[in-house]
C-alpha positions as CSV (number, residue, x, y, z in Angstrom):
1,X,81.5,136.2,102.3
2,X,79.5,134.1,99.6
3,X,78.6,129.9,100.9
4,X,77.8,127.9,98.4
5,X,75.8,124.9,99.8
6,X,76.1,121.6,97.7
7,X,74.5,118.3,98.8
8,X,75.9,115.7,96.9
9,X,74.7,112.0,97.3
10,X,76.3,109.5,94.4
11,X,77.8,112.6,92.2
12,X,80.6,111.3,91.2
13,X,80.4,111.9,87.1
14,X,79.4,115.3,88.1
15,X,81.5,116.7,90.6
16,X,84.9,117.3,89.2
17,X,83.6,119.2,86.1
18,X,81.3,121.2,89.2
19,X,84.1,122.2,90.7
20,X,86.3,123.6,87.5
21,X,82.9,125.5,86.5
22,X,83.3,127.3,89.7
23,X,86.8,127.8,89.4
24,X,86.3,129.5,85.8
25,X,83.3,131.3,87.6
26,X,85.2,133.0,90.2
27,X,88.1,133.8,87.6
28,X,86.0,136.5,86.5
29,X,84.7,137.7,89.7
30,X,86.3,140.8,91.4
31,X,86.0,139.2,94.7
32,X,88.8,140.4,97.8
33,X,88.2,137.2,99.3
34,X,87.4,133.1,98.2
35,X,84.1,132.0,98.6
36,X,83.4,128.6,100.2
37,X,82.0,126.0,98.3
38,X,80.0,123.3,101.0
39,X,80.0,120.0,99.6
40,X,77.9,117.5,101.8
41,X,78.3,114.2,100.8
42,X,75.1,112.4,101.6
43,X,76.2,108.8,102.9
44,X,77.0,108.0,98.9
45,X,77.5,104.3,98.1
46,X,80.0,105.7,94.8
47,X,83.3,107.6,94.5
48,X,81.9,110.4,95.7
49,X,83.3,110.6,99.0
50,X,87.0,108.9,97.7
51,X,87.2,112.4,95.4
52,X,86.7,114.7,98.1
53,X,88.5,113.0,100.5
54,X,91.4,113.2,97.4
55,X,91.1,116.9,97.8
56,X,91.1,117.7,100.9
57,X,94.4,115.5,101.2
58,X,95.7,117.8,98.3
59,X,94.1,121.1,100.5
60,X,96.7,123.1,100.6
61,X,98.2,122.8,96.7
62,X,93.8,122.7,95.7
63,X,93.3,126.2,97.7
64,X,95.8,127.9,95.7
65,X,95.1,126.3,92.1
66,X,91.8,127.4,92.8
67,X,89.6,130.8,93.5
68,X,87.5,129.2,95.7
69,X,87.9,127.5,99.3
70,X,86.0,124.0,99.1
71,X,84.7,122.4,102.6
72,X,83.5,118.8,102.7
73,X,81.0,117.7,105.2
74,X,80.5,114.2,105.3
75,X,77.3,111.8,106.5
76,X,77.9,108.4,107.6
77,X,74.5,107.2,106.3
78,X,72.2,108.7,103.5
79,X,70.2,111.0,105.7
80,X,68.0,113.0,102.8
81,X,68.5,116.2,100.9
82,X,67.1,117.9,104.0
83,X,69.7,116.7,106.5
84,X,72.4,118.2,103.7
85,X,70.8,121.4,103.6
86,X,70.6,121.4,107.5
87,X,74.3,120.9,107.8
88,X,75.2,122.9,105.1
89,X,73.8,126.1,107.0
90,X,74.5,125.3,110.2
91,X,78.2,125.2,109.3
92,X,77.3,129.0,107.3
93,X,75.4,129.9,110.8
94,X,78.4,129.3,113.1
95,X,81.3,130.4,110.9
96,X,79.4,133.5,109.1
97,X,78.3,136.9,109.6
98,X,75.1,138.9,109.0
99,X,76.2,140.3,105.8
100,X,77.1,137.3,104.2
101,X,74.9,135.7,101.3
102,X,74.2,131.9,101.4
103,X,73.5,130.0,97.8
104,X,71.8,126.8,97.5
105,X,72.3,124.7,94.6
106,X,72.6,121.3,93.5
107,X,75.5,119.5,92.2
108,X,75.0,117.7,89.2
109,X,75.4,120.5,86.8
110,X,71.9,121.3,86.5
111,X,72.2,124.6,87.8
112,X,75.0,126.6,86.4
113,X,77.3,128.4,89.0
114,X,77.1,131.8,86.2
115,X,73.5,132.8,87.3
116,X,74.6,132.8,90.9
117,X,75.8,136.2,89.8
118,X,72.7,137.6,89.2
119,X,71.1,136.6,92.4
120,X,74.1,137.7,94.6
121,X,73.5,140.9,93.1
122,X,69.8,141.1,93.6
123,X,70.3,140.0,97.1
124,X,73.3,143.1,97.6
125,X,70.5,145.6,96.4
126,X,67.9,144.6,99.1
127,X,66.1,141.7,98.3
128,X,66.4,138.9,101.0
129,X,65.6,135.6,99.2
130,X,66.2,134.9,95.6
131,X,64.7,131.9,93.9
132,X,66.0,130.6,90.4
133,X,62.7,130.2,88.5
134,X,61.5,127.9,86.1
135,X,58.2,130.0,85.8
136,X,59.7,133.8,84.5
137,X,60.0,135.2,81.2
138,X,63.1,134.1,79.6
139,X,63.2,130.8,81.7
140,X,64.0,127.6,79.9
141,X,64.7,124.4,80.5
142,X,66.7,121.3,78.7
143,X,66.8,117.4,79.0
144,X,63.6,117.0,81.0
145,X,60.3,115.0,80.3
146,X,57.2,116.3,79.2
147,X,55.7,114.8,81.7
148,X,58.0,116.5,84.5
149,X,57.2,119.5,83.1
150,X,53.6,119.0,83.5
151,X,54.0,118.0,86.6
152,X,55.8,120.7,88.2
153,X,53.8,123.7,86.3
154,X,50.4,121.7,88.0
155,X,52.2,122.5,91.5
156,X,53.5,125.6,90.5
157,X,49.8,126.8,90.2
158,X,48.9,124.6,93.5
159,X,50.9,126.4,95.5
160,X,50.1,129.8,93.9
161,X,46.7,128.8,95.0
162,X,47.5,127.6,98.9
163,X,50.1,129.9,99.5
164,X,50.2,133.1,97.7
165,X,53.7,134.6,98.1
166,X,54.4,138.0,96.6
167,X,56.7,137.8,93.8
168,X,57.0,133.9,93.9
169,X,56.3,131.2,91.3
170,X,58.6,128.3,91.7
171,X,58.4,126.7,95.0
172,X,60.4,124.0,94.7
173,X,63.2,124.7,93.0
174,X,66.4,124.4,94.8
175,X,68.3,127.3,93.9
176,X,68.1,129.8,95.6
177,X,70.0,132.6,97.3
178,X,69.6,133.6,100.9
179,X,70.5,136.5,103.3
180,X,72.4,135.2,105.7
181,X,71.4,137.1,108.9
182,X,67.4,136.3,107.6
183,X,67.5,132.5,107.5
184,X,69.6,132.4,110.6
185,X,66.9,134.4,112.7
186,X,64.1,132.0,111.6
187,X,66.3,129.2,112.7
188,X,67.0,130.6,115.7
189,X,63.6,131.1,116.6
190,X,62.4,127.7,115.4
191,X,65.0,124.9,116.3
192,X,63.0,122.9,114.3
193,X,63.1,125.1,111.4
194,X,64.9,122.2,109.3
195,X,62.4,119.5,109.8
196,X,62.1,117.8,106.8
197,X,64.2,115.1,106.0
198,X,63.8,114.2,102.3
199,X,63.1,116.1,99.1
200,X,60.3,118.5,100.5
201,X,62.9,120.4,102.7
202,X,62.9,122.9,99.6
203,X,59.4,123.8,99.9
204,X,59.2,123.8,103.5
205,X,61.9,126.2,103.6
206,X,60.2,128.8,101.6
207,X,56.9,128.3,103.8
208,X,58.6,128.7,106.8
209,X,60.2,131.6,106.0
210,X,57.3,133.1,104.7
211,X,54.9,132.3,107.8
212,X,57.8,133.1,110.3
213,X,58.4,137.1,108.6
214,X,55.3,137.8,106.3
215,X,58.1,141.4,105.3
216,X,60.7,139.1,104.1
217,X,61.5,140.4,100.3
218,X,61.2,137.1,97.9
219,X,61.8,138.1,94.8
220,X,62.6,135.5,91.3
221,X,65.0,135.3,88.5
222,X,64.8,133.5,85.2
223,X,66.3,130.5,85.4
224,X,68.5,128.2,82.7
225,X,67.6,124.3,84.3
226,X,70.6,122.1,82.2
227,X,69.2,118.6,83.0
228,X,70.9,117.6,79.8
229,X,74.5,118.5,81.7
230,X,73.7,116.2,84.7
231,X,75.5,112.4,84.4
232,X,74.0,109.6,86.8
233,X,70.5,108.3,87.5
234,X,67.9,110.6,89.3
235,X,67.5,110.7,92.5
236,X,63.7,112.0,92.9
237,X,61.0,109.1,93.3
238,X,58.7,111.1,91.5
239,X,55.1,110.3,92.9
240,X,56.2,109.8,96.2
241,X,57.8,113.1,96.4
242,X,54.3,114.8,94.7
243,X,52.2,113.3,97.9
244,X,54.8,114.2,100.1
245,X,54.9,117.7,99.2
246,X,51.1,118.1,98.7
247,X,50.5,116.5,102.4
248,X,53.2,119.7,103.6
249,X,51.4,122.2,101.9
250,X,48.2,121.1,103.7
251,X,50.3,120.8,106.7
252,X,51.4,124.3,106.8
253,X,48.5,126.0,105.3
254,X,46.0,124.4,108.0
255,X,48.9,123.8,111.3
């Protein structure tokens, strides 16, 4: 089984035309089963929640229109982008099994659903995390600042620096592809393994990970970043989410 984990929080220019890129995704997959697409809706103040609450009314006549299974997981309250992930694999954790692959992504067209093919298959030959990289040959990336740019090549080569994982570049991106069986073990050895609550739940994955099983096989695929497809304000608070992250990465390198 493939999860796709979505946290959503105000997507509701985005998520319809999400969800028939998936569909036209899977159309051309030879899979013997539906994946599951996890769409935790983050406490949003928009339509958000109306729409999914739209489909899972229409389940039934949704599931077979479409190649995929969607779940929605609501939140009462706008708990962060780490809470989302949280729920989003615990749900994977109790419903899947070791073989299964888990792929993180956001959901305001950003990331396109075609280059999840790429790392499920790098993940079937071995590898045990995949991260979509903004930092490999043949990456590019459309409709963001200059100065975001800067910004996250400067902590690109920060964290190179502070924590030197083999084979990794981008720590922060979000997309990313998991073994299933891996992720779960870490977590199950660490009950706090999701900690973070906000925006620096990315990083802190990948640093946990790396500190719990130094073995673990990261490995990084070009990636395509589509900002120019995403609708709706961003949701990043830029320089509070820079000292955030930088106060983690002191926090892990030195406790």
């Amino acid at each position: 089984m493939i999860y796709y984990i979505l946290p959503a929080y105000n997507e509701e220019l985005n998520i319809i035309s999400l969800l028939n890129k998936f569909n036209n995704h899977f159309e051309n997959e030879n899979y013997n089963y539906k994946p599951q697409v996890i769409i935790i809706d983050d406490g949003s103040n928009d339509k958000t929640k109306a729409i999914l609450n739209k489909l899972n009314e229409e389940k039934q006549i949704f599931n077979k229109k479409f190649k995929f299974e969607l779940i929605s997981i609501f939140h009462e309250r706008n708990m962060g982008l780490g809470e989302a992930i949280k729920s989003g694999m615990m749900y994977c954790f109790e419903n899947g099994s070791n073989g299964d692959i888990i792929v993180t992504m956001d959901c305001d067209n950003s990331h396109t659903v075609e280059q999840s093919r790429e790392m499920i298959e790098v993940i079937k030959s071995g590898k045990d995390i995949v991260i979509a990289s903004r930092y490999r040959k043949n990456s590019d990336t459309h409709g963001l600042s200059n100065l975001r740019k800067l910004l996250s090549y400067f902590g690109c080569i920060i964290f190179k620096i502070v924590f030197p994982i083999k084979n990794v570049k981008d720590y922060t991106c979000g997309y990313r592809a998991f073994r299933l069986e891996k992720i779960r073990k870490a977590f199950d050895e660490n009950k706090n393994f999701f900690s973070e609550k906000g925006f620096t739940a990315s990083v802190d994955i990948i640093l946990k990970l790396y500190k719990f099983n130094k073995s673990l096989f990261f490995y990084e695929v070009p990636m395509i970043l589509r900002y120019d497809l995403k609708q709706g304000e961003s949701k990043i608070a830029i320089f509070k989410t820079i000292f955030e992250t930088l106060f983690l990465l002191f926090k892990r390198r030195f406790f």
